[in-house]
C-alpha positions in Angstrom: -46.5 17.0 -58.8 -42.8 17.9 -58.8 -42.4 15.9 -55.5 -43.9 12.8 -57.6 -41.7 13.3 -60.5 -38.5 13.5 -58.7 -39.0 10.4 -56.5 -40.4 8.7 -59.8 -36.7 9.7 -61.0 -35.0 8.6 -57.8 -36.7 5.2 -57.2 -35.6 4.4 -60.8 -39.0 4.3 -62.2 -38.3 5.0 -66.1 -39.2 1.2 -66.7 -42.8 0.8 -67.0 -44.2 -1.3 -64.8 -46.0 -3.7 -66.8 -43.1 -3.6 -69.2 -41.0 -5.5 -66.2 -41.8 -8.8 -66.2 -41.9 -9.2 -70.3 -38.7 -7.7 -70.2 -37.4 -10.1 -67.8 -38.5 -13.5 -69.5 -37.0 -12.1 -73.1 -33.7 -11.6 -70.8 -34.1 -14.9 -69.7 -34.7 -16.4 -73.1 -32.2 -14.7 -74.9 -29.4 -16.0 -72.3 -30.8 -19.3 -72.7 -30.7 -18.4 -76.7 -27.1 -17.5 -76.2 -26.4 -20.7 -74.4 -27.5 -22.8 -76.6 -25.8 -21.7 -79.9 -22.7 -20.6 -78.3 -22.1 -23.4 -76.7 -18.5 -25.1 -78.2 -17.6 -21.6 -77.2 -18.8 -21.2 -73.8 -19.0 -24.6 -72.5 -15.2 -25.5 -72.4 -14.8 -22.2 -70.4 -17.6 -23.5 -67.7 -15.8 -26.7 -67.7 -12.7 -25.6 -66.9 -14.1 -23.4 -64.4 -16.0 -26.4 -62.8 -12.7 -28.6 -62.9 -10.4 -25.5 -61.4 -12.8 -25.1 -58.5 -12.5 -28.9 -57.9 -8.5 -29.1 -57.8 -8.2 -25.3 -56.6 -8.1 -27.1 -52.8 -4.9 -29.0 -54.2 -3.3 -26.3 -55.2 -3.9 -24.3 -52.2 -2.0 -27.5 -50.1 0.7 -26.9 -52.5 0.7 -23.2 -52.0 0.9 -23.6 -48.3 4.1 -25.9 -48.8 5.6 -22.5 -50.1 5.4 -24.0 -53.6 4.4 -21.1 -56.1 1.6 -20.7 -57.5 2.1 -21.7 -61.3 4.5 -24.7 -60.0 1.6 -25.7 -57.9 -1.3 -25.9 -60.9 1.3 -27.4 -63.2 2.2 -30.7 -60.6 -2.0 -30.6 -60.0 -2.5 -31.6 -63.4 0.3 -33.9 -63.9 -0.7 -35.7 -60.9 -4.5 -35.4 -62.6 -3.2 -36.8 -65.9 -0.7 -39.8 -64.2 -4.2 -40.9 -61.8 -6.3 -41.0 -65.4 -3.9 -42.6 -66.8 -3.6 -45.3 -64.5 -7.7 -45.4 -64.1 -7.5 -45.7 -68.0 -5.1 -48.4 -68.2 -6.9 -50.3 -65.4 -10.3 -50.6 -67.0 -9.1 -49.9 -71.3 -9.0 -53.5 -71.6 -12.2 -55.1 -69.9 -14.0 -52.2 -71.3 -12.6 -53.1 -74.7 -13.8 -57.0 -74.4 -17.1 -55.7 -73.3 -17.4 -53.8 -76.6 -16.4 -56.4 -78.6 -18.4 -59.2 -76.9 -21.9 -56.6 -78.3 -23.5 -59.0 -80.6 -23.1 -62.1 -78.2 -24.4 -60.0 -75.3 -27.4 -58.9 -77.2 -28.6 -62.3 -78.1 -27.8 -63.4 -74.8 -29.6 -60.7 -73.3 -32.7 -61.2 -76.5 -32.6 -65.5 -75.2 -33.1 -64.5 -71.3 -35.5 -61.9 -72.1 -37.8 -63.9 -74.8 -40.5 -64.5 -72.5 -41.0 -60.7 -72.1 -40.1 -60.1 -75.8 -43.2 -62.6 -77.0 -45.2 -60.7 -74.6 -44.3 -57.2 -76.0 -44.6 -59.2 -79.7 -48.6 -59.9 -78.6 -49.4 -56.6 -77.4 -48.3 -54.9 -80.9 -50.3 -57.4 -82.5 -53.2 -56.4 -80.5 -52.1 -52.8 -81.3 -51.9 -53.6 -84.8 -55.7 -55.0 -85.1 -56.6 -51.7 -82.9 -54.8 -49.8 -85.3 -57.1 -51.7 -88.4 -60.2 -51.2 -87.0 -59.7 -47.3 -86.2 -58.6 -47.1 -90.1 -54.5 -45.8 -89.0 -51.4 -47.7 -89.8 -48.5 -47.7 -87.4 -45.8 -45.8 -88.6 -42.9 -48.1 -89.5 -39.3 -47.1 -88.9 -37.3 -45.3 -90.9 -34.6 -46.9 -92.9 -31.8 -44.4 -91.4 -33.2 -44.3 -88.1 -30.1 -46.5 -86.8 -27.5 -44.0 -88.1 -24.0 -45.9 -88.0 -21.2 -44.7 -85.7 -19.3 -43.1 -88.4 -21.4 -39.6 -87.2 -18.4 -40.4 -83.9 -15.4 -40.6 -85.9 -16.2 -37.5 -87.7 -16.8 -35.7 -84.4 -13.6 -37.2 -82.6 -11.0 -34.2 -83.7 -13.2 -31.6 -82.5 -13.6 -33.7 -79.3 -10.2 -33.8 -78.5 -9.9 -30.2 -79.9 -12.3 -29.4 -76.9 -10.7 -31.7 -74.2 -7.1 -30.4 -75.1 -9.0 -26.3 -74.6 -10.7 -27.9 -71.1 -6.8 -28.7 -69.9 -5.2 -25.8 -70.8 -8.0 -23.7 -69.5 -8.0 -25.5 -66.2 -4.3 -25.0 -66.3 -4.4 -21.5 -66.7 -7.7 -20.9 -64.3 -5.6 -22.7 -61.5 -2.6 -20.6 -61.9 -3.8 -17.0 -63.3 -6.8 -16.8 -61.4 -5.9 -15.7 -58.0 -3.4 -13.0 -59.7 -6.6 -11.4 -61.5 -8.8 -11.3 -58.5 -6.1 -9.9 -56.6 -5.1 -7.4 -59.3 -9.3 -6.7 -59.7 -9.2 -6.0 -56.2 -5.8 -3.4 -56.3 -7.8 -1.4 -59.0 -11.0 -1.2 -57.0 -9.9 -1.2 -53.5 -11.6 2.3 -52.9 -14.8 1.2 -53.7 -17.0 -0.8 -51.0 -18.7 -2.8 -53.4 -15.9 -4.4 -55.4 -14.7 -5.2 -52.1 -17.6 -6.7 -50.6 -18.3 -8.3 -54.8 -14.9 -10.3 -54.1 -15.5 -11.1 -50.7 -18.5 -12.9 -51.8 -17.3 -14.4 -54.8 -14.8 -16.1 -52.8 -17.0 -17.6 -50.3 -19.1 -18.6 -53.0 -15.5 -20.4 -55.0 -14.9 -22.1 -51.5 -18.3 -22.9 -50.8 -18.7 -25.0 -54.8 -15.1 -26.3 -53.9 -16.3 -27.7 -50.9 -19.4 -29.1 -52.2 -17.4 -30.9 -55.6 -14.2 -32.1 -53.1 -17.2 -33.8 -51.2 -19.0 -35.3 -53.8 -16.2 -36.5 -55.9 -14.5 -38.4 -51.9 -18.1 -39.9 -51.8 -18.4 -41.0 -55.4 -14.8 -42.4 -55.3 -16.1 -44.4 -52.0 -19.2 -45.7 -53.8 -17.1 -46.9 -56.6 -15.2 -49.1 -54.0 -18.5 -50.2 -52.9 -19.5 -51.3 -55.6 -16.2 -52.6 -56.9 -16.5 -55.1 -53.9 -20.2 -55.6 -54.9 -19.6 -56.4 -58.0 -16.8 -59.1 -57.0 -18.7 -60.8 -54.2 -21.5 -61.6 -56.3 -19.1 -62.9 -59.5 -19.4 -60.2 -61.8 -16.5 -60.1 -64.5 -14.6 -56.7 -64.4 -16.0 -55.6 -60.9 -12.8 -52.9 -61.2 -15.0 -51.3 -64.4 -18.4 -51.5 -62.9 -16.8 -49.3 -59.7 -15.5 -47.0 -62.1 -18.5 -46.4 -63.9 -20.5 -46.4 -60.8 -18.8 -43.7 -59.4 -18.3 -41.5 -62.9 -22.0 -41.9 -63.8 -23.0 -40.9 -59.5 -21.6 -37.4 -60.6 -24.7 -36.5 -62.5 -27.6 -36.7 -59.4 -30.4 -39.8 -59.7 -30.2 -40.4 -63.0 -26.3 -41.6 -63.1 -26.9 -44.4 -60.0 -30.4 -45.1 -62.1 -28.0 -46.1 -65.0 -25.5 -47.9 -63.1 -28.5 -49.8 -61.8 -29.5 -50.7 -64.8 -26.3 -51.3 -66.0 -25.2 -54.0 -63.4 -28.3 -55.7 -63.6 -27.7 -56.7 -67.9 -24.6 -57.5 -66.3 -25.5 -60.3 -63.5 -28.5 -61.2 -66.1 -25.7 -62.0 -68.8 -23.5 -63.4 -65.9 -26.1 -65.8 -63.9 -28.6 -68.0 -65.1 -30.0 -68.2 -60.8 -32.5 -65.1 -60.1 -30.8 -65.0 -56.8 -27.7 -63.3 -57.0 -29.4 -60.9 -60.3 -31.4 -59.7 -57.2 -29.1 -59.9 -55.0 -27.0 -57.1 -56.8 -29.5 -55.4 -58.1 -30.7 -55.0 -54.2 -27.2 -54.4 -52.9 -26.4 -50.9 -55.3 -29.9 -49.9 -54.2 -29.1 -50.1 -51.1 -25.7 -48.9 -51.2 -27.4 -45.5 -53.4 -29.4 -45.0 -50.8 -27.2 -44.6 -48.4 -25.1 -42.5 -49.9 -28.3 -40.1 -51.2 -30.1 -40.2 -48.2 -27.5 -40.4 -45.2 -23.9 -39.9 -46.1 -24.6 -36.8 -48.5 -26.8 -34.7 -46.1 -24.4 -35.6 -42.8 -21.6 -34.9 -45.1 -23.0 -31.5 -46.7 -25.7 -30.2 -44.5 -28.6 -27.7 -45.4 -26.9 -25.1 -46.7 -25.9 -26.6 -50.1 -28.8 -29.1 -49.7 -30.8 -28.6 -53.2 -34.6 -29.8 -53.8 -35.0 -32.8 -55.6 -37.8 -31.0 -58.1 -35.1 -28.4 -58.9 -32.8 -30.9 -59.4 -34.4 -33.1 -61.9 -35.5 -29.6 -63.6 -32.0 -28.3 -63.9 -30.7 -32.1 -65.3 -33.6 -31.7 -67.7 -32.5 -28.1 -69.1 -28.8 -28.1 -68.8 -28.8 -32.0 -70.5 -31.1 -30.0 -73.3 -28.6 -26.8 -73.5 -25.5 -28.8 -73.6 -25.9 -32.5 -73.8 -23.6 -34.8 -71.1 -21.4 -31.7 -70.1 -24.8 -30.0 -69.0 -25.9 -33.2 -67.1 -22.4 -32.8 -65.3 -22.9 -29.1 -64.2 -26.3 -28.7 -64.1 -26.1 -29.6 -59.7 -22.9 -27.3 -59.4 -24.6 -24.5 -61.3 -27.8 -25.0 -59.3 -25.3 -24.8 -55.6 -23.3 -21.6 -57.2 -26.8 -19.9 -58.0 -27.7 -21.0 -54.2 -24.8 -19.8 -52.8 -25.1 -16.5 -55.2 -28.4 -15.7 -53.4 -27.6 -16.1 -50.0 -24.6 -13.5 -50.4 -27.0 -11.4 -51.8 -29.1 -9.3 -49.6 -32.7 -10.1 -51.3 -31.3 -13.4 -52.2 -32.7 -15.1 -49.0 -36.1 -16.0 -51.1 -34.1 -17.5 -54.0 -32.2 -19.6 -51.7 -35.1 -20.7 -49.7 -36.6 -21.9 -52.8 -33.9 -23.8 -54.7 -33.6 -25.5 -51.3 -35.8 -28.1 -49.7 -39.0 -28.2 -48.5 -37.8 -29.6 -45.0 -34.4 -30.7 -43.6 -34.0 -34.6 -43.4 -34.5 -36.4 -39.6 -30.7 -37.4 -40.1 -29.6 -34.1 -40.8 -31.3 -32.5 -37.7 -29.6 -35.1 -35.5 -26.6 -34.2 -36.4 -26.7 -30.6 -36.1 -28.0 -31.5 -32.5 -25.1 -33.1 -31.8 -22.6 -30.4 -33.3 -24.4 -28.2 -30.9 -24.1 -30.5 -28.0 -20.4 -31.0 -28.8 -19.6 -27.1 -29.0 -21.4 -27.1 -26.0 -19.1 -29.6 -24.1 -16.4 -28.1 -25.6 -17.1 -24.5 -24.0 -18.1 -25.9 -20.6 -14.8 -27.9 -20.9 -12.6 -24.5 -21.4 -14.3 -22.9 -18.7 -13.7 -25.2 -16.4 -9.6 -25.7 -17.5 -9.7 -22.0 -17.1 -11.4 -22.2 -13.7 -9.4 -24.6 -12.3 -6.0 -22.5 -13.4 
């Protein structure tokens, strides 16, 4: 009995058993509680993080230059500001006539589409007479259901409160954070574990940078894609669709669904043919595809490949938690909690399962040919050395 008791003590048994898992999911709710409500508070500070991993490669080039550190983050983000700037003042105007042209491109869009509309007219009618004969009305709409857009002027300060927070916290991230790891690491350099805990959380940092660098050099070359797209089949502003193409391809499947949708009002308003309307509406499909199914897994690989199910489930619940910024971190959460586990040493599971099912045929062909290629490579240096 006193054997039992003592390894009961050792193995950390105090928790209950069946007390575990009950525990765990009111953990998991009340972060998720947290999350929710504290969000103008703890979102900026993810954001930032999310944009300092993306331009922490930058400042590293700097660094290696001999430029110090804090001159380094500063010219970053003056070089960020003068390329948004430009971006800005490249698409303000077109994107300006397209807001203003709103009520001509909705009865445009209402004349092309009036075959479809009388159809959806005669199926309410029909649902209508249902409605009548099962004794229910249809609800009608509610007179404030169409808010106005004063709701956004109202909410504008706060938003630009919150953007001018996201700089200067990128800002300071970029130039203060290396100093407080290293400084963390000085104060704990006797113990194993805060070694090994910063070892890991810098693979992890390089392993998100790497991902985000990637992503954002293909979305920049899909915009371009779709820039020329756009111009080849006559669309006006073809410089604003590839912007928006390649903002929107940031958040996974749903952001190159939009853009589809989005360029095909476009060539509908543009062309009265049905040719080219398909004929862009096939061209971004196929360009998406591409870039989904062959350019991101040659240019990523397995290990910061991500299921699609997991995906669309974390879109869902970050888009809940936090609205557009959560549909914009919701994959590079998903690859730091991937990246998390495999550091870990019963993370393996976690990682296997946030992963997917089976590598694509693409993917295994290339890592064929890395293997063939480090392969030549050694037989090459033998044989140099040989021959000396």
């Amino acid at each position: 009995m006193p054997e039992h008791d003592s390894r009961r003590d050792t193995d950390g048994a105090h928790t209950p058993s069946h007390l575990r898992v009950p525990l765990t999911v009111l953990a998991t709710l009340a972060v998720f509680a947290v999350l929710y409500f504290a969000s103008p508070l703890i979102m900026p500070v993810v954001l930032a993080l999310f944009f300092a991993v993306v331009l922490s490669p930058a400042v590293e080039a700097f660094q290696r230059c001999r430029v110090p550190n804090l001159l380094a983050a500063g010219l970053v983000m003056l070089l960020l500001v003068g390329a948004l700037a430009l971006l800005v003042d490249a698409t303000f105007e077109p994107a300006q006539e397209w807001v203003e042209r709103v009520p001509r491109i909705l009865s445009d869009l209402d004349r092309k589409v009036r075959p479809l509309r009388r159809m959806a007219v005669q199926i309410d009618e029909v649902a209508i007479q249902a409605g009548r004969v099962t004794g229910s009305e249809p609800s009608a709409p509610e007179p404030g259901a169409m808010a106005p857009v004063r709701g956004l002027l109202w909410r504008t300060p706060a938003l630009l409160v919150t953007m001018a927070g996201v700089f200067f916290l990128t800002f300071f991230f970029l130039s203060s954070g290396p100093q407080l790891l290293g400084k963390f690491a000085d104060s704990r350099r006797r113990t194993a574990s805060a070694r090994h805990l910063l070892t890991a959380a810098e693979h992890v940092r390089r392993q998100l940078a790497r991902y985000l660098v990637t992503i954002a050099i293909i979305n920049v070359g899909l915009g371009v894609a779709t820039a020329a797209l756009a111009w080849a089949f006559g669309l006006p502003s073809p410089l604003l669709w590839g912007v928006l193409a390649g903002v929107l391809n940031f958040v996974p499947y749903a952001g190159s669904a939009t853009t589809l949708v989005i360029l095909t009002v476009v060539a509908i308003l543009t062309h009265d043919n049905l040719s080219p309307i398909l004929g862009i509406a096939a061209g971004f499909l196929s360009l998406a595809t591409i870039e989904g199914q062959v350019i991101q897994p040659l240019a990523l690989g397995r290990r910061l490949a991500l299921s699609p199910l997991i995906v669309f489930l974390g879109l869902w619940l970050w888009g809940w938690l936090w609205g557009v910024p959560g549909l914009l971190l919701a994959t590079p959460i998903l690859i730091t909690v991937k990246a998390v586990s495999r550091e870990i040493k019963k993370g393996g599971a976690l990682a296997q399962f946030l992963g997917p099912a089976r590598a694509p045929a693409i993917m295994a062909r290339a890592r064929e040919w890395r293997r063939l290629r480090r392969k030549s490579r050694r037989v090459a240096s033998q044989n140099a050395r040989a021959a000396e």
